[in-house]
C-alpha positions as CSV (number, residue, x, y, z in Angstrom):
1,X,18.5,-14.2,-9.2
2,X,21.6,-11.8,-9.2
3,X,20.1,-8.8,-10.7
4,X,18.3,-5.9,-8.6
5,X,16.1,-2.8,-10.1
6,X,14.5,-0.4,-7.8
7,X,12.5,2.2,-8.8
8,X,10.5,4.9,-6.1
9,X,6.5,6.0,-6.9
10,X,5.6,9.1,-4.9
11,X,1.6,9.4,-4.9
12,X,-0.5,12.2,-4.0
13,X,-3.5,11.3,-1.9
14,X,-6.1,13.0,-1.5
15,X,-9.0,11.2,0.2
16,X,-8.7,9.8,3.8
17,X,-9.0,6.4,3.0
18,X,-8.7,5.2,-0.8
19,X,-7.4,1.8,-2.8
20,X,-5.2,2.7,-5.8
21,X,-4.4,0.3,-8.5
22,X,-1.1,-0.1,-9.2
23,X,-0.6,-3.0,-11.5
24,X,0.0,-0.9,-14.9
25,X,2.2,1.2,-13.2
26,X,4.0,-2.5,-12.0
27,X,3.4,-4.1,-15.4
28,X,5.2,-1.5,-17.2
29,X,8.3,-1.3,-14.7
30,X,8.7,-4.7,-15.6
31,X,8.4,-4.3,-19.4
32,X,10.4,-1.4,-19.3
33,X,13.2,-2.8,-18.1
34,X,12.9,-6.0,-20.3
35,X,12.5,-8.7,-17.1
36,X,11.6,-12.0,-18.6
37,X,11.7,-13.9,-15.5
38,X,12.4,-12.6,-11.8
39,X,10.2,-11.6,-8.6
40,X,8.9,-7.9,-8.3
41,X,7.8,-6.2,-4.9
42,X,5.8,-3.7,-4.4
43,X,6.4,-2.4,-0.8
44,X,4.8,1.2,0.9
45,X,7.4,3.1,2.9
46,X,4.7,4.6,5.5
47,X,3.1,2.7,9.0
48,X,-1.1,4.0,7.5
49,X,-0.7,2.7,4.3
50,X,-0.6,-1.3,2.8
51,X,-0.1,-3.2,-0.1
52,X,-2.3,-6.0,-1.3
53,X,-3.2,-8.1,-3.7
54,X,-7.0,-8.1,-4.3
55,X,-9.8,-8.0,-6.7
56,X,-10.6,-3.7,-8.3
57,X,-14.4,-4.3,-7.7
58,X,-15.7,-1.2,-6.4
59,X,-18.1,-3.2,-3.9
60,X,-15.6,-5.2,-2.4
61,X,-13.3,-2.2,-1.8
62,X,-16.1,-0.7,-0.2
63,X,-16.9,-3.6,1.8
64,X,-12.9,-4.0,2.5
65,X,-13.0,0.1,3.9
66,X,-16.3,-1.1,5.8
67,X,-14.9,-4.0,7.5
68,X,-11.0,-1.9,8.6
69,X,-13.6,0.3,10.3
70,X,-15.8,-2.4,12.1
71,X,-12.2,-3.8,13.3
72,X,-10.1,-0.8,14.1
73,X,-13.1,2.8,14.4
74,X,-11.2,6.2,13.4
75,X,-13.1,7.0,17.0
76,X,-12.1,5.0,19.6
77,X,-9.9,6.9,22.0
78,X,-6.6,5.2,20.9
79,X,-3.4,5.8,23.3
80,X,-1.5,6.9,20.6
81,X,-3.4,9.5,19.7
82,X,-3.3,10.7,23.4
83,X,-0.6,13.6,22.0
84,X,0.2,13.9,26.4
85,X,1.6,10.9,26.5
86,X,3.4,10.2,23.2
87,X,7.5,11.2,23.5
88,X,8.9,13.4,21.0
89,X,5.5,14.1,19.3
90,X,5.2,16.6,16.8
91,X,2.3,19.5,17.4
92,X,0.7,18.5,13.7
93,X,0.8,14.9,14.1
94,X,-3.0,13.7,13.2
95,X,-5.1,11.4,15.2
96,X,-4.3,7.9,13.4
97,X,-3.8,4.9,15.4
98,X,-6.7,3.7,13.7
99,X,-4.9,3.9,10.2
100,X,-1.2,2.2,11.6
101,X,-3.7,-0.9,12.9
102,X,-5.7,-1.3,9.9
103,X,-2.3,-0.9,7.7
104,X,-1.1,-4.0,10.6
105,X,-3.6,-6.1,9.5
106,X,-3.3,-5.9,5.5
107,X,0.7,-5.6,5.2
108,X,3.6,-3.2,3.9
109,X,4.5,-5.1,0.8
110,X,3.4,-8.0,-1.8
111,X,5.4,-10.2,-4.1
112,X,4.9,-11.1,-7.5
113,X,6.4,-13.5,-10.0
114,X,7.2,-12.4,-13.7
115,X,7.2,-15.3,-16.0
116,X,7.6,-14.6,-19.8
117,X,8.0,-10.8,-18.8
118,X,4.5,-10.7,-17.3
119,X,3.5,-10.5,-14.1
120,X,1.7,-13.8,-12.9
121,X,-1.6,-12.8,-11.2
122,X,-4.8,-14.1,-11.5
123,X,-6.9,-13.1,-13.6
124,X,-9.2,-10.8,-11.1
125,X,-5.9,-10.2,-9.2
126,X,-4.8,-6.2,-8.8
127,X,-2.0,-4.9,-7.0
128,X,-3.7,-2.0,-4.6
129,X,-1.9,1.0,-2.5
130,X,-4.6,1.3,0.0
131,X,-4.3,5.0,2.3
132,X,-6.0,5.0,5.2
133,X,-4.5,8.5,6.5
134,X,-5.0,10.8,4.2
135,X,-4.8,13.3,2.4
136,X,-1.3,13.3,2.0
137,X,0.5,15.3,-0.4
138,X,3.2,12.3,-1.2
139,X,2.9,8.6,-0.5
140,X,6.0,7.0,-1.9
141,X,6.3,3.5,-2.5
142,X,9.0,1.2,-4.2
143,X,9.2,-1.3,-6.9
144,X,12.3,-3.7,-6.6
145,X,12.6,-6.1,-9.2
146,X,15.0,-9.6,-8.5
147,X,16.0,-11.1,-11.8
């Protein structure tokens, strides 16, 4: 693998917590570009928003948001969302430690193999941008492919 592509997705977001399915928008980078055989990441360039690979069920994405909640509340009285004590804080910055842990626990980035210039994932596999610190007017993302 000498070869790198890299292309940037900006999203707009406009729930507070939401999982977006991005494996068209992968699948076609990837056909685009011709890639026949490499490794493609998906990776999220902010700390409140992950990556993952997972099944687009609407139940289990509910019970997914349900569980981030149970582990890491939006109302517990985080430290870093004690604006007195945070250096160099800016006067909008939200309330959202509970976003950057949940983000913690499901990752920045997945990996996927292209064989035969499609990408190998199961078949009830889906690669999801999940926000957990919205709205945001623009969530940008990148797609690098290794060929």
């Amino acid at each position: 693998m000498n070869n790198m592509l890299v292309t940037q997705i900006t999203l707009n977001t406009p729930e507070k917590f939401k999982f977006y399915d991005l494996t068209n928008q992968v699948a076609e980078f990837v056909k685009t570009n011709n890639i026949q055989q490499g490794m493609v990441t998906v990776r999220t360039m902010h700390t409140t928003t992950a990556v993952i690979i997972n099944e687009n069920e609407p139940c289990l994405l509910r019970d997914m948001q349900c569980w981030l909640e149970n582990i890491a509340p939006s109302v517990c009285a985080y430290e870093h969302d004690d604006m007195s004590k945070r250096i160099n804080c800016p006067l909008d910055e939200p309330k959202n430690a509970h976003a950057h842990l949940q983000a913690a626990l499901l990752g920045s980035s997945v990996t996927v193999p292209v064989i035969d210039g499609a990408l190998s994932l199961g078949k009830w596999q889906s690669v999801l941008f999940v926000e957990m610190d919205g709205p945001r007017p623009a969530r940008n993302l990148q797609i690098i492919i290794q060929s």
